[in-house]
N, C-alpha and C positions, 0 to 999 in steps of 0.2 A: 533843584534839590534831588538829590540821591534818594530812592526808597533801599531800603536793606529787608531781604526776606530774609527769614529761617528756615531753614534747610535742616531737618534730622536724618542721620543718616543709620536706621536700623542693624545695617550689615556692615561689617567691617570693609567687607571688599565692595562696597556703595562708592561710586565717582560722586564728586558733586557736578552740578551742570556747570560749563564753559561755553563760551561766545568763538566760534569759531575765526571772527575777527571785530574789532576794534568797532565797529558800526553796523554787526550783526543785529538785527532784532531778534532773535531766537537764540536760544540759550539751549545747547547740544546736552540730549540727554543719552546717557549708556545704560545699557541690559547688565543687568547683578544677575545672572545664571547660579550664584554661589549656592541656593535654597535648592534648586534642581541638581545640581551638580552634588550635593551632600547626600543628596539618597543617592543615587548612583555610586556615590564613590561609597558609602557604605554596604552595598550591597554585592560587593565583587572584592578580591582579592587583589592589593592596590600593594607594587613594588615602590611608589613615590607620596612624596605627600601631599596632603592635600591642597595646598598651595598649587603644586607644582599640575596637580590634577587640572586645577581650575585652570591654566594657564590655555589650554588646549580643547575648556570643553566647550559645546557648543550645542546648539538643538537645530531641527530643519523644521522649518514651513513649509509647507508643500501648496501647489497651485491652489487655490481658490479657501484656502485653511484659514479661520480666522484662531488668533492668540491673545494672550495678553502678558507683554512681556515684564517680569518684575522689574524695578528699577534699585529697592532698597531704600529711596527718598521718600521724606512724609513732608509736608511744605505746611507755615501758617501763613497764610495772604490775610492782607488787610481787611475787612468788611465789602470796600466798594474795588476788589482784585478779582481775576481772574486769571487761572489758567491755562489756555489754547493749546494745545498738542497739535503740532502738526507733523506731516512728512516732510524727512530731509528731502532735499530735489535730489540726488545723486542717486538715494536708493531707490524715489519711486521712478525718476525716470529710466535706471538702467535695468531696475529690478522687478519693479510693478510692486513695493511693499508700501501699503497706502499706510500712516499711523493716523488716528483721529482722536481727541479725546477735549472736555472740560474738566480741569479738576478747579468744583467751586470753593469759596472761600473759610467756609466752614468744615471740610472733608480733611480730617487727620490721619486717616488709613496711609500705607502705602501705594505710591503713585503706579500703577500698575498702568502699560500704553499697550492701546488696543492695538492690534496691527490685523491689516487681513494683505497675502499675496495673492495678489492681482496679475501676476505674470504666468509665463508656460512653464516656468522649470523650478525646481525648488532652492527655497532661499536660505543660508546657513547662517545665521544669527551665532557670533562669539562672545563670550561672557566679555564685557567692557567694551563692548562695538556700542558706534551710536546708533542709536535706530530710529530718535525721531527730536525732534526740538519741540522748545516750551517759549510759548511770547506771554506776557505777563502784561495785560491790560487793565486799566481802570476801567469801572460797569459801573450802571447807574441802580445801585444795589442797597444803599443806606438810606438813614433817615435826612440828610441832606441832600440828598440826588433821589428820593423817593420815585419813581417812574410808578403807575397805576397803571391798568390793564380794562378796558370797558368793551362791553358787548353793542358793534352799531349795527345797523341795518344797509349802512351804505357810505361810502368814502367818496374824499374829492376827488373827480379827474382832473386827471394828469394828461401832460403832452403823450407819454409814453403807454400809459394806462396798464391794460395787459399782456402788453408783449412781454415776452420775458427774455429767458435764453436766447442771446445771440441779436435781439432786437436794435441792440447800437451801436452796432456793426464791429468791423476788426478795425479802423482807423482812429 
């Protein structure tokens, strides 16, 4: 069965998210600069228009800068949905720009993606660049998947217990 989200898209020049291919789990989301780009472009004396403005604009992150980049999208997910924000692999492996985010199932605002660079040099984010992807999970969040939370004193062991990072191995 298909789910169909909603997608609103506040700003005119808002992409909707796209699958980069056919069997992507993540769903490629783009930077709306247009909201930054409007004061800028109001504020200076502009031979083009504002279209043509946006075409070219851009902001930088600079090494270790955390941001939050607009998207323009506001999303209704189901009760028992989530949204995962992750890093594209291409930017953080070439670039070091980590994205992180949950947007829960109840949050209407717009989707605004955390980004911090992680890299030595600074990173130029263009209006309609993708900066990060969105996996869209079912969570055990409703009255039919109810999960509960309790306070113990002490858990099963496990084969593994507390090892943690790296504990089972690279093979």
């Amino acid at each position: 069965m298909n789910e169909k989200i909603k997608i609103y898209r506040s700003s005119k020049y808002a992409l909707l998210p796209q699958k980069g291919s056919s069997h992507a789990v993540g769903w490629d989301i783009r930077a709306d600069l247009s909201s930054l780009a409007l004061e800028e472009y109001n504020n200076g004396v502009r031979n083009v228009s504002f279209d043509e403005f946006l075409i070219d604009f851009s902001i930088i992150i600079k090494p270790h800068e955390i941001r939050v980049i607009p998207t323009g999208l506001h999303v209704e997910l189901e009760p028992d949905m989530e949204m995962d924000i992750k890093s594209r692999s291409g930017l953080f492996s070439r670039e070091g720009l980590l994205a992180i985010g949950t947007i829960d199932p109840d949050y209407r605002g717009e989707i605004g993606i955390m980004v911090i660079n992680l890299g030595k040099k600074d990173i130029q984010i263009r209006h309609g660049e993708r900066i990060a992807q969105a996996v869209i999970r079912k969570v055990y969040n409703n009255d039919s998947l109810f999960v509960e939370v309790y306070d113990f004193s002490n858990l099963k062991e496990t084969d593994r217990g507390k090892n943690g990072f790296g504990s089972t191995g690279k093979k």
